[in-house]
Backbone as CSV, one residue per row, in Angstrom:
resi,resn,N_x,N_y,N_z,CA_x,CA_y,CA_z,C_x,C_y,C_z
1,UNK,132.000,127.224,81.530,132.494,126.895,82.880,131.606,127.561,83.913
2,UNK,130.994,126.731,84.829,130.439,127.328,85.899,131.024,127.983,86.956
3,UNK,130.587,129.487,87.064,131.993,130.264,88.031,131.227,130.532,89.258
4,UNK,132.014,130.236,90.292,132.120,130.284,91.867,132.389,131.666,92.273
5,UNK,131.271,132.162,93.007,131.769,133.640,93.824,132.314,133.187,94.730
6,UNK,132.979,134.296,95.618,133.757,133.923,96.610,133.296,133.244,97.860
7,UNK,133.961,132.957,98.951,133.221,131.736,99.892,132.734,132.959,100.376
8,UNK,133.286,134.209,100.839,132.638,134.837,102.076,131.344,135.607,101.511
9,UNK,131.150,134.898,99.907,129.843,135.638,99.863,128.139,134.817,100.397
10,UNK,128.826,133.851,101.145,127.403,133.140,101.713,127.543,133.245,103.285
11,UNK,128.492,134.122,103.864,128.088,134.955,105.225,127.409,135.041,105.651
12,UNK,126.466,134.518,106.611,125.423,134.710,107.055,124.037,134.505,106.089
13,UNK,124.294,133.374,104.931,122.786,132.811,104.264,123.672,131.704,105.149
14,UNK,123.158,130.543,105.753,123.314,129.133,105.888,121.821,129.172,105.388
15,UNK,121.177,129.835,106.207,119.434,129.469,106.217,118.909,129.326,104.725
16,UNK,119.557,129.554,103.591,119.762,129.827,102.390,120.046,128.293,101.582
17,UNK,120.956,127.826,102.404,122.151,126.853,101.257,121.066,125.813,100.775
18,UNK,120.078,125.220,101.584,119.272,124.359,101.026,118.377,125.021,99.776
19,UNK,118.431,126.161,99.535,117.665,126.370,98.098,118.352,126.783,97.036
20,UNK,119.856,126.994,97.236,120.605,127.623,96.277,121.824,126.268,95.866
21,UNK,121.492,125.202,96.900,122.481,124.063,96.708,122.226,123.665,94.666
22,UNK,120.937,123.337,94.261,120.669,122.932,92.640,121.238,124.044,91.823
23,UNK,121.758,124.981,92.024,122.227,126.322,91.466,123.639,125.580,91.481
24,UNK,124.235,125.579,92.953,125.702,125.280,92.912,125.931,123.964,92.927
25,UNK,125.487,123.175,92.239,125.590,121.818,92.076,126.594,122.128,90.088
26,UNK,127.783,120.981,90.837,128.578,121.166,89.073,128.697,119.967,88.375
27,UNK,127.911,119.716,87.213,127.724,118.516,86.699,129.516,118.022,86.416
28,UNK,129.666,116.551,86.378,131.012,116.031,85.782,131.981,116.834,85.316
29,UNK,131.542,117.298,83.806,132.411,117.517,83.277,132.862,119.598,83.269
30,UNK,131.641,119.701,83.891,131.445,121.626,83.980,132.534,121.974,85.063
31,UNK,133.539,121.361,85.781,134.258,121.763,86.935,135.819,120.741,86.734
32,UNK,137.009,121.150,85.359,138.042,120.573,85.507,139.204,121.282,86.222
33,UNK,140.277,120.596,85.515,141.464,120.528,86.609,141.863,122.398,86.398
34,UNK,142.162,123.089,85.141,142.233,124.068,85.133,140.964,125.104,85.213
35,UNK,140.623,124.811,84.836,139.024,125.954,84.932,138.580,126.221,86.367
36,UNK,139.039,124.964,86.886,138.236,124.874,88.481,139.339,125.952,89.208
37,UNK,141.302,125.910,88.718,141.775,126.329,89.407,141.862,127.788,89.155
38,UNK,141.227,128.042,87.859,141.265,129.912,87.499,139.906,130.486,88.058
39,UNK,138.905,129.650,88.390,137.355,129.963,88.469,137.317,130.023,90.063
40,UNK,138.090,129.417,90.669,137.749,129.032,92.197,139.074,128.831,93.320
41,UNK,138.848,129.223,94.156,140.124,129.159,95.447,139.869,127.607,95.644
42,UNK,140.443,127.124,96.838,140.763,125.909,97.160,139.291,125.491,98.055
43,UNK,139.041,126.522,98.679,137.998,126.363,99.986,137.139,125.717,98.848
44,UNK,136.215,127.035,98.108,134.963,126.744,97.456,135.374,125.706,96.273
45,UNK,136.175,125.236,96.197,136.390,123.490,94.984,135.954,122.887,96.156
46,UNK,136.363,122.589,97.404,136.010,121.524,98.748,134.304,121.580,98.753
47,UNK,133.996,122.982,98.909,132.792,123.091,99.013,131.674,122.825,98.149
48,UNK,132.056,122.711,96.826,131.465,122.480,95.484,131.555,120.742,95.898
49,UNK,132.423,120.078,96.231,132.593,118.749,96.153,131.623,118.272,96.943
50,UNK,131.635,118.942,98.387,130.724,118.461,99.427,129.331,118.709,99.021
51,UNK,128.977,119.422,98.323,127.326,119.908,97.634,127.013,119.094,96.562
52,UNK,127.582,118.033,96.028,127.612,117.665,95.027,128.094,117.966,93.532
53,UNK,129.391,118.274,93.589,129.813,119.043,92.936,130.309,117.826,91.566
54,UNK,130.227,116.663,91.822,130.552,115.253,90.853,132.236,115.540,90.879
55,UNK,132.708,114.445,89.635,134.076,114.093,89.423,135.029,115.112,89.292
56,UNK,134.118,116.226,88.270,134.905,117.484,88.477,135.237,118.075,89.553
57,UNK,134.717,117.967,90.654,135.402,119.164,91.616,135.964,118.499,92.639
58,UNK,135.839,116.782,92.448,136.652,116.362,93.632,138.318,116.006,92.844
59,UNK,138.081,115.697,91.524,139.206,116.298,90.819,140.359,117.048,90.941
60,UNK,139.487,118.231,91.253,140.278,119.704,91.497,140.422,119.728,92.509
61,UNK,140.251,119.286,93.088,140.199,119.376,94.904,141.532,118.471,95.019
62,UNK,141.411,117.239,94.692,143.321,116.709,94.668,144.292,117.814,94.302
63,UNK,143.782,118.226,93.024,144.920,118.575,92.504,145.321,119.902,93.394
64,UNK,144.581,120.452,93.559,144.435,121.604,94.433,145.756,121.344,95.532
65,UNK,145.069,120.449,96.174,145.987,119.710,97.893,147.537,119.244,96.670
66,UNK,148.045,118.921,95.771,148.564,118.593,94.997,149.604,119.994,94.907
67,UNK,148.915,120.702,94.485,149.917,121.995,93.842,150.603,122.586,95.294
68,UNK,149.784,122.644,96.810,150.553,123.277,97.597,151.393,122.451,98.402
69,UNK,151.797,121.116,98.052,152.598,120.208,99.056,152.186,119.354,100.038
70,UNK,150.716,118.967,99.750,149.842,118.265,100.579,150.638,116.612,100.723
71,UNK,150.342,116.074,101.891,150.931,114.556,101.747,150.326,113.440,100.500
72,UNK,150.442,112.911,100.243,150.138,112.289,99.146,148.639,111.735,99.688
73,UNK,148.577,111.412,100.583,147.860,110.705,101.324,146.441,111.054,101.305
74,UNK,146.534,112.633,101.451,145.615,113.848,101.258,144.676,113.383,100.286
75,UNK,145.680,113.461,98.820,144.553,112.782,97.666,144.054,111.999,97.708
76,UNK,144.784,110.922,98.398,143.901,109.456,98.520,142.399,109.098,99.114
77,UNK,142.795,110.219,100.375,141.306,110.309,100.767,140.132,110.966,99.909
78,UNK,140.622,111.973,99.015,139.718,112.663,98.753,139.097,111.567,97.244
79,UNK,140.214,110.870,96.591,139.964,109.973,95.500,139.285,108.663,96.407
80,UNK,139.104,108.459,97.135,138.581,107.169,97.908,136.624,107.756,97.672
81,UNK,136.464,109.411,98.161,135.425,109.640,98.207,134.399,109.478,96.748
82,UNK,135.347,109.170,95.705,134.493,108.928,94.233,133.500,107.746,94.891
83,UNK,134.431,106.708,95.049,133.290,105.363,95.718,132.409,105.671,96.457
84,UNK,132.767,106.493,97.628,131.755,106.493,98.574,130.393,107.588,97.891
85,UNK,130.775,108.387,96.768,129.821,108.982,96.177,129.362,108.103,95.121
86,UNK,129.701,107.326,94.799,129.260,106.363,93.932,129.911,106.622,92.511
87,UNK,130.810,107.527,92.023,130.941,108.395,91.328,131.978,107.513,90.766
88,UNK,132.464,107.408,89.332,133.158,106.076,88.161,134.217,106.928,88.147
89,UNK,135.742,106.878,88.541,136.713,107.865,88.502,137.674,107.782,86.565
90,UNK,137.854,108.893,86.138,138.082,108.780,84.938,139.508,108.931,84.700
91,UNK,140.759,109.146,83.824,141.553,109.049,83.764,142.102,110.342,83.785
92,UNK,141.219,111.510,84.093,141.771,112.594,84.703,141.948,112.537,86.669
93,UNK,140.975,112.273,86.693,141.247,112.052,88.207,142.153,110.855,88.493
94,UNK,142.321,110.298,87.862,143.681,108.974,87.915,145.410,109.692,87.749
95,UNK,145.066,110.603,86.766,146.233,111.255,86.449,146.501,111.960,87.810
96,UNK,145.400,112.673,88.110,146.117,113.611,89.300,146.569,112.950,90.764
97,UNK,145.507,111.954,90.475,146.284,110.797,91.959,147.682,110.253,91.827
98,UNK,148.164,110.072,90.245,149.377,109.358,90.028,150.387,111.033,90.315
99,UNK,149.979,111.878,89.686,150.467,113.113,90.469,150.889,113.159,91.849
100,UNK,150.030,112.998,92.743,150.533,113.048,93.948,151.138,112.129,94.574
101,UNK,151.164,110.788,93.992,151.923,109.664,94.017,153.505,109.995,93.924
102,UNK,153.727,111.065,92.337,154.796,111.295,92.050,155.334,112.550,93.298
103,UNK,155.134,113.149,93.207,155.293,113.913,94.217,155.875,113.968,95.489
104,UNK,155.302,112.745,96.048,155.485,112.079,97.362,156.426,110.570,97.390
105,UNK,156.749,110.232,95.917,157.623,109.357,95.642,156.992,108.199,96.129
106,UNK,155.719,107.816,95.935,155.269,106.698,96.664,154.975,105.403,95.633
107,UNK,156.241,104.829,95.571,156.051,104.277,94.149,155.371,102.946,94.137
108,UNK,155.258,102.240,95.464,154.055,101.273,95.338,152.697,101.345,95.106
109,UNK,152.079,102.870,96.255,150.935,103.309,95.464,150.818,103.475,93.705
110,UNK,152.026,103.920,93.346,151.777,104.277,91.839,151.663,102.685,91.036
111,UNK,152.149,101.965,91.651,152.362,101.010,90.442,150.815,100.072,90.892
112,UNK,150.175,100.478,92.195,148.869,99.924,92.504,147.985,100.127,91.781
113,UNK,148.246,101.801,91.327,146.958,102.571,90.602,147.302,102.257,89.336
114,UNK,148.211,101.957,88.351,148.408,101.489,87.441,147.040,100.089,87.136
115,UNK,147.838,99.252,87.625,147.010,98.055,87.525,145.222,98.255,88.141
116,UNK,145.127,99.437,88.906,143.576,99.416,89.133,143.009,100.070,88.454
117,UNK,143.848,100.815,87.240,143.786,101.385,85.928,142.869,100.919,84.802
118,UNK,143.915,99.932,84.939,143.472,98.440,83.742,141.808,97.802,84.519
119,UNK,142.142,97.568,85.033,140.715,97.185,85.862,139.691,97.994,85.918
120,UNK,140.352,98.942,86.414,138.849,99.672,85.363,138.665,100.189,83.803
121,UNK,138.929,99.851,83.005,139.205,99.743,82.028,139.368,101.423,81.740
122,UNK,140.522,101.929,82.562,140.932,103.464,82.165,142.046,102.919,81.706
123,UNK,142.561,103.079,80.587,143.925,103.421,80.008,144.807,104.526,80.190
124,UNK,145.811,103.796,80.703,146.805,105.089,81.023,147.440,105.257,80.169
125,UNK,147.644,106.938,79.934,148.585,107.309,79.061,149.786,108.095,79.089
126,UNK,150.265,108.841,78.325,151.591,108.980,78.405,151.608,110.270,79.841
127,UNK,151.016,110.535,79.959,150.587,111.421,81.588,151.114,110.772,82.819
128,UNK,150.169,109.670,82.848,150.288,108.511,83.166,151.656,107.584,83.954
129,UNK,152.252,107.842,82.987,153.605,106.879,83.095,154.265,108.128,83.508
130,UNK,154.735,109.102,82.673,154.808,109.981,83.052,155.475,110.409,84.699
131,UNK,153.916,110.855,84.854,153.477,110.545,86.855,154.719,109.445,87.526
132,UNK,154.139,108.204,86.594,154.395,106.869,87.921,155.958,106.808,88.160
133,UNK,156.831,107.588,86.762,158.214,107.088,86.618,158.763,108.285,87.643
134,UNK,158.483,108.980,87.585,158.996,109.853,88.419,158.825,109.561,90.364
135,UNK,157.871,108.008,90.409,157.792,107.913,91.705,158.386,106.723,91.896
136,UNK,158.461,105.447,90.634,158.948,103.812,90.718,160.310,103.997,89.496
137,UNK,160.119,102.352,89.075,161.436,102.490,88.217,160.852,103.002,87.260
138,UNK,161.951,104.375,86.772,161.704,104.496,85.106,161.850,103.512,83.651
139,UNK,162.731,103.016,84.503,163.073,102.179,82.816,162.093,101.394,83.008
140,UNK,162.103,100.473,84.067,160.794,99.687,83.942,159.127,99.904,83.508
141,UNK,158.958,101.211,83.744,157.299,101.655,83.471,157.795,102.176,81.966
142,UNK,159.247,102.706,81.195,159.377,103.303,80.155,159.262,101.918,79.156
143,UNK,159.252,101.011,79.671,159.150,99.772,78.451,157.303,98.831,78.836
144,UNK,157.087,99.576,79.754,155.773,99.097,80.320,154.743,100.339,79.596
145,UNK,155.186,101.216,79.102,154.807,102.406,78.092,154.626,101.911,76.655
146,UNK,155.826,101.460,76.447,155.872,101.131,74.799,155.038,100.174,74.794
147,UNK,155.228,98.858,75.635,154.345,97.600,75.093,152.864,97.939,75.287
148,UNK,152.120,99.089,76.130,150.548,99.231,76.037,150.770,100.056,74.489
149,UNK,151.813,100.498,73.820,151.578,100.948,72.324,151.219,102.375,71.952
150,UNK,152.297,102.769,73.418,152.697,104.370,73.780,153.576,104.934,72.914
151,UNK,153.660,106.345,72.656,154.958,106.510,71.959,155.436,107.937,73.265
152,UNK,156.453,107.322,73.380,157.067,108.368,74.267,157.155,110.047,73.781
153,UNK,157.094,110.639,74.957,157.571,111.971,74.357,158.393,112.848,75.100
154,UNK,158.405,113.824,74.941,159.917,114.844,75.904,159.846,114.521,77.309
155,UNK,158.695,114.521,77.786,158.752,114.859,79.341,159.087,112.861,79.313
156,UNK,158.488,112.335,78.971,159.024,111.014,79.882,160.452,110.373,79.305
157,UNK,160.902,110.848,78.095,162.077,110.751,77.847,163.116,111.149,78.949
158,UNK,162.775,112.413,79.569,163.595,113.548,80.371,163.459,112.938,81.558
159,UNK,162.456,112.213,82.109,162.645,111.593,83.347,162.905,110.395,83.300
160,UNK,163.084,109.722,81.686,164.259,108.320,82.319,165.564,108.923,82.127
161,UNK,165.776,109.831,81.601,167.290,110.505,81.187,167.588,110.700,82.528
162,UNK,166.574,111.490,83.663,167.114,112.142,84.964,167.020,110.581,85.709
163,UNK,166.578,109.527,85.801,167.113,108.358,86.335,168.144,107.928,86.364
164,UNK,168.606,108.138,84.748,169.819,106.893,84.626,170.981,108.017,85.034
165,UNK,170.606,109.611,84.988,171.719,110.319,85.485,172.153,110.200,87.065
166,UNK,170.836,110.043,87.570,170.571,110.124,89.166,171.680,109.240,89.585
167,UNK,171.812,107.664,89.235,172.137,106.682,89.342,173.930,106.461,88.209
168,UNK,174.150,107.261,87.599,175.343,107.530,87.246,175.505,106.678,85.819
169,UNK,174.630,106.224,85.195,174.513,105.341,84.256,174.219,106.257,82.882
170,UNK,175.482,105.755,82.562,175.920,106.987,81.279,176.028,106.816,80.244
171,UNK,176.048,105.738,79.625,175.735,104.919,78.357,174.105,105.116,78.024
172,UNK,173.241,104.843,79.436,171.995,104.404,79.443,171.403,106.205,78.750
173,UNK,172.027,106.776,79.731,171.450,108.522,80.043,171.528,108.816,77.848
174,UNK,172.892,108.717,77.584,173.415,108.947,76.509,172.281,108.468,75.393
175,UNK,172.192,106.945,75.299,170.930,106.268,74.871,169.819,106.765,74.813
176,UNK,169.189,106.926,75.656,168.176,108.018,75.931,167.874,108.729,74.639
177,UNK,169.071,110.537,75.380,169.147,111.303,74.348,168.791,110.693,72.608
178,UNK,169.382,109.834,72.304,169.858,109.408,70.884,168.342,109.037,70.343
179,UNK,167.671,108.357,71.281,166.433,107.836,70.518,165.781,109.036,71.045
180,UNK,165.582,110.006,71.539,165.039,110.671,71.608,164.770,111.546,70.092
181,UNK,165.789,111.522,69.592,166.416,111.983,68.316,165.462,111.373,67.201
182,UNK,166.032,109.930,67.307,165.357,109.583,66.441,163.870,109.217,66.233
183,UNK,163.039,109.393,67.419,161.725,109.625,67.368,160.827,111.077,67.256
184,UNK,161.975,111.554,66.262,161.682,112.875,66.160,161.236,113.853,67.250
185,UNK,161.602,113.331,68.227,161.454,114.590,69.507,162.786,115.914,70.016
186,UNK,162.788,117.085,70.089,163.416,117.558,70.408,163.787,118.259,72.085
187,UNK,165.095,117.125,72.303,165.306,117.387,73.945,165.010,119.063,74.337
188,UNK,164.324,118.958,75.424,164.183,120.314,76.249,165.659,120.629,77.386
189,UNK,165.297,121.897,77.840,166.797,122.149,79.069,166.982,121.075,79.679
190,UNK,165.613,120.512,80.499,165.630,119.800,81.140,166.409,118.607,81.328
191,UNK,165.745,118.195,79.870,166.615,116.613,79.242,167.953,116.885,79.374
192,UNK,168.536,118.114,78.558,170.029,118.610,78.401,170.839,118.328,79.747
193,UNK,169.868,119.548,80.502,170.372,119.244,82.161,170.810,118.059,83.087
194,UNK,169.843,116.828,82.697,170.176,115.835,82.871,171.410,115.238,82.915
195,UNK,172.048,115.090,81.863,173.100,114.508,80.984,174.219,115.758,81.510
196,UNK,173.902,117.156,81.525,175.359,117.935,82.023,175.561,117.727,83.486
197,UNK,174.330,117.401,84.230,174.887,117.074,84.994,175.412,115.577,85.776
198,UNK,175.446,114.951,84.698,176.021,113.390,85.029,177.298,113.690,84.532
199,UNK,177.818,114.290,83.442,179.131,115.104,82.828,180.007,115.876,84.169
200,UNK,179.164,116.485,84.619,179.645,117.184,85.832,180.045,116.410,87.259
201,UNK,179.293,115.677,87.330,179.544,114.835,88.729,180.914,113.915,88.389
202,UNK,181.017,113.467,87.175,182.337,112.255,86.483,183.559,113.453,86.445
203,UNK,183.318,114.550,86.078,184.201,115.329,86.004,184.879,115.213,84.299
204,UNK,183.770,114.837,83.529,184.008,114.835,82.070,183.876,116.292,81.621
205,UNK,184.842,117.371,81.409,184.542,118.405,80.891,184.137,118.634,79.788
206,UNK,185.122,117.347,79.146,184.942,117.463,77.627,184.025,117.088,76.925
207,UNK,183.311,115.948,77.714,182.090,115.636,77.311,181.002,116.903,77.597
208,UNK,180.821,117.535,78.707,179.822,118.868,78.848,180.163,119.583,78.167
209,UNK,181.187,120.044,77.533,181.238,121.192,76.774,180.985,120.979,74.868
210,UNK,181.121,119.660,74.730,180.557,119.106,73.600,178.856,119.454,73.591
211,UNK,178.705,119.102,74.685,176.633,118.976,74.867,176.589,120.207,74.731
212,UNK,177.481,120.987,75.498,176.987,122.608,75.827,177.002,122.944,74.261
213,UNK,178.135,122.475,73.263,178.373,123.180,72.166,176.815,122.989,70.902
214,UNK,176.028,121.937,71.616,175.094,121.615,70.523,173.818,121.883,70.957
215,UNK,173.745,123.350,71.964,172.591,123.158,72.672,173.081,125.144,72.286
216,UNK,171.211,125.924,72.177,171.335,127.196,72.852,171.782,127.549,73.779
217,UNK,172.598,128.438,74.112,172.838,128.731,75.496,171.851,129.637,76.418
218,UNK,171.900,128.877,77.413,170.865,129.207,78.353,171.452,129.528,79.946
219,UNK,170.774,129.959,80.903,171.257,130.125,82.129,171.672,128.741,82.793
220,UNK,170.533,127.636,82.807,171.262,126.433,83.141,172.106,125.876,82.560
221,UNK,172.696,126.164,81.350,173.891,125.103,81.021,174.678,125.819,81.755
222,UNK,174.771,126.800,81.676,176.141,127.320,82.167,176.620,127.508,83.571
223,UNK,175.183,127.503,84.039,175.892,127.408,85.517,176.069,125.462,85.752
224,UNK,175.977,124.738,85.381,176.461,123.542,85.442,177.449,123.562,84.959
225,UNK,177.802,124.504,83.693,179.137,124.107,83.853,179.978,125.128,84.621
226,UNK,179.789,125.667,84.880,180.481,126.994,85.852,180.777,125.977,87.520
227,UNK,179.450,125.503,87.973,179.553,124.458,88.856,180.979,123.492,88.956
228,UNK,180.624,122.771,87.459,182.138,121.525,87.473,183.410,122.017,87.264
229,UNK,183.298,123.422,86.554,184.610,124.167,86.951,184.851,124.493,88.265
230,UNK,184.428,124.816,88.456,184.638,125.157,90.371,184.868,123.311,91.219
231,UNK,184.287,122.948,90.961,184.227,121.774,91.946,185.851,120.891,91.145
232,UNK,186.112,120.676,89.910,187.567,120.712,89.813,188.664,121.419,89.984
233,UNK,188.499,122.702,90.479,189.493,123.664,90.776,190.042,124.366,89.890
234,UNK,189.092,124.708,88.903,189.540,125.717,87.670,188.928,126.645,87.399
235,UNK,189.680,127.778,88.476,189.014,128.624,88.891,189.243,129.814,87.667
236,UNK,190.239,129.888,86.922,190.545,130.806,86.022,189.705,130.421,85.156
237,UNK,189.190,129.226,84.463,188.039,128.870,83.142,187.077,129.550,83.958
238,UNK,186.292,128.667,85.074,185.671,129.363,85.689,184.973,130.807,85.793
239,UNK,186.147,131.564,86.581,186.061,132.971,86.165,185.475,133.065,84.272
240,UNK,186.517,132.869,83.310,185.907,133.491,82.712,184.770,133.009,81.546
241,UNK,183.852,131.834,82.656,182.754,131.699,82.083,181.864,132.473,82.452
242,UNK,182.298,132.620,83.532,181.423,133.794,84.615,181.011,134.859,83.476
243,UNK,182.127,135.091,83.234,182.226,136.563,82.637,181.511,136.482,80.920
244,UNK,181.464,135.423,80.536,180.834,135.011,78.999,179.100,135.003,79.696
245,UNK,179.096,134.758,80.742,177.294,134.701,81.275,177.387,136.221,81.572
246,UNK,177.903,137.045,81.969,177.785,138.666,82.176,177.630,139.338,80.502
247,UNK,178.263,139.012,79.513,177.817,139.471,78.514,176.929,139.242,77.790
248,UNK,176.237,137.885,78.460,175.536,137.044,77.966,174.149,137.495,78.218
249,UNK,174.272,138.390,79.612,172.943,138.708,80.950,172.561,137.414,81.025
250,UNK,173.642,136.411,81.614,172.713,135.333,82.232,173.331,134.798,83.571
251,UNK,174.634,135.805,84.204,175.045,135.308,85.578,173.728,136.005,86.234
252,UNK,173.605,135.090,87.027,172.534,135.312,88.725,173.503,134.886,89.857
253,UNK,172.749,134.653,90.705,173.390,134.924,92.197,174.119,133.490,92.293
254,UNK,173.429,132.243,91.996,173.999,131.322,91.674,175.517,131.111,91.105
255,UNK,175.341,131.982,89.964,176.952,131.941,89.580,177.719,132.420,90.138
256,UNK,177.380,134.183,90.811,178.392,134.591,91.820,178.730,133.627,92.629
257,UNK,177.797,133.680,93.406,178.042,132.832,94.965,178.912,131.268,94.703
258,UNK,178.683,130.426,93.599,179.443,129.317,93.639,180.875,129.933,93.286
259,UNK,180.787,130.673,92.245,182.572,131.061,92.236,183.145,131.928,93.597
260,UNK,182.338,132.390,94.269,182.701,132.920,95.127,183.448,132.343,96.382
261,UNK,182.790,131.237,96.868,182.904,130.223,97.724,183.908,129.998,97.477
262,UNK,184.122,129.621,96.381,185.406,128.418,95.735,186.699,129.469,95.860
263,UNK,186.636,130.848,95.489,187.634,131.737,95.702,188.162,131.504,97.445
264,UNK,186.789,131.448,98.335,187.078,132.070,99.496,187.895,130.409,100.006
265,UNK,187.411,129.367,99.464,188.579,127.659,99.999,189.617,128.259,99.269
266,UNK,190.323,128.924,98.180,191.299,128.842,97.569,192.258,130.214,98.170
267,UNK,191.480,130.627,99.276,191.969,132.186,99.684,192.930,132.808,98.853
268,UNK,192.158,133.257,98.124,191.939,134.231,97.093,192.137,136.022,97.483
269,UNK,192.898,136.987,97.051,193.163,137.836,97.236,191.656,138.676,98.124
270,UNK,191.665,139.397,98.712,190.318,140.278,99.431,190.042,141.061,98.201
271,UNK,190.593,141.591,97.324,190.592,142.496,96.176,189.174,141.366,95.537
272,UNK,189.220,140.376,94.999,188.234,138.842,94.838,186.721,139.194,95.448
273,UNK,187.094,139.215,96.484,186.004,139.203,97.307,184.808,140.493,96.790
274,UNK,185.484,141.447,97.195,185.169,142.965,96.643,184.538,143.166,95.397
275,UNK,184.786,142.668,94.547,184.875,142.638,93.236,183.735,141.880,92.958
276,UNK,183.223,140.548,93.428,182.430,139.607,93.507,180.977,139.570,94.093
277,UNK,181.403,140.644,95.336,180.689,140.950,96.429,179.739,142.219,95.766
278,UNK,180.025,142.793,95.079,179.635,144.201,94.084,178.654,143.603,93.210
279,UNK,179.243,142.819,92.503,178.611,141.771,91.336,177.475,141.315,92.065
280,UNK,177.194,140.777,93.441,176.528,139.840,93.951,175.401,140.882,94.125
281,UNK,175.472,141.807,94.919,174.484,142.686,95.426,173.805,144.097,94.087
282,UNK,174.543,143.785,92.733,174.408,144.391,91.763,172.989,143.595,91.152
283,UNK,173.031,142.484,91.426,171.755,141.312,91.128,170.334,141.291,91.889
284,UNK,170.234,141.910,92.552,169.499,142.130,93.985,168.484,143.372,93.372
């Protein structure tokens, strides 16, 4: 990997840059998405790009504008500049544009770059879809996956699971899970999360506490379900799930504060408060 000193170490050379530019010139593949971001700040990836830095560093340079909340738009310009450098964009720099696509939820761009995918004969892959589902329809790009002769895996499983939860579709969410199963993949929190919290919004306890029963316990199950206890008014389970995450070391402030709230609509003894209020600032 070719490594970048810092920008302020060319302070006062400008008179310089024209003989040291073939030095800092980064061929294609010598400047990717991680190397560029452990090797180099944001400035000097821009600056590597503008010197001729090739696919690699305008690459990193999306992804860069990508990781801190840049408009989607951001990338576009900077992925527009492959053409104007003449430069053949590859299916890493495709990935990170469908990145910021996802990001920014811009799901016509995504399903544009799809098809200008194929056209350039980059194949998208499970990255790919990935990206796009999280910005257009999932189910639709998740069967637009299989037929290019994809095999799904956790993460895009987990974001049609968080669709069909989004949208309250619970057969579909359920489905999901099941083939997830049987394509030998094993659901992450995430996936789990999904599904407890479509359990939670219906106000199916019994169904979340089934999921909860076939899953490690972790900090997010439980505050989802600590959540749908509170939001049905069962404040005594509640409480003492609370208290199964304290032996557990997995209440955080989250768990205080939602049972807390719910005490203070149910005006709840001040003794409550005290007690809660101790707990809360004991986390701190």
């Amino acid at each position: 990997l070719f490594l970048l000193p810092p920008l302020n170490a060319l302070n006062g050379l400008d008179h310089l840059l024209p003989m040291t530019t073939p030095a800092l010139r980064l061929a294609p593949l010598e400047l990717r998405l991680h190397g560029a971001r452990a090797a180099a700040g944001e400035d000097w990836v821009a600056l590597a790009a503008q010197l001729g830095g090739g696919l690699g560093a305008y690459t990193a340079q999306m992804d860069a504008l990508v990781q801190r909340g840049a408009h989607w738009q951001s990338a576009v310009q900077i992925f527009d500049r492959l053409g104007e450098e003449r430069l053949k964009a590859d299916l890493i720099a495709c990935n990170t544009l469908m990145k910021a696509y996802s990001k920014g939820g811009a799901a016509g761009a995504a399903r544009k770059l799809l098809k200008q995918m194929r056209s350039w004969i980059i194949a998208p892959d499970v990255t790919t879809y990935a990206a796009a589902m999280k910005a257009a329809d999932a189910e639709e790009l998740f069967q637009d996956l299989r037929e290019d002769g994809l095999q799904p895996d956790v993460i895009t499983y987990t974001v049609l699971m968080g669709a069909y939860a989004k949208r309250g579709r619970r057969a579909k969410a359920e489905a999901a899970l099941r083939d997830m199963s049987r394509d030998a993949l094993q659901p992450d929190v995430i996936a789990y999360t999904a599904l407890l919290d479509l359990y939670a919004k219906l106000g199916d306890l019994e169904a979340l506490r089934r999921l909860l029963a076939t899953m490690a316990p972790n900090v997010v199950s439980f505050t989802v379900l600590l959540k749908a206890l509170v939001k049905l008014q069962r404040l005594q389970e509640a409480q003492e799930t609370l208290e199964e995450m304290q032996l557990k070391r997995m209440a955080n402030l989250i768990s205080y504060t939602s049972l807390l709230s719910a005490f203070a609509k149910k005006g709840q003894h001040p003794m409550t408060f005290v007690t809660f209020t101790a707990a809360i600032f004991a986390q701190l």
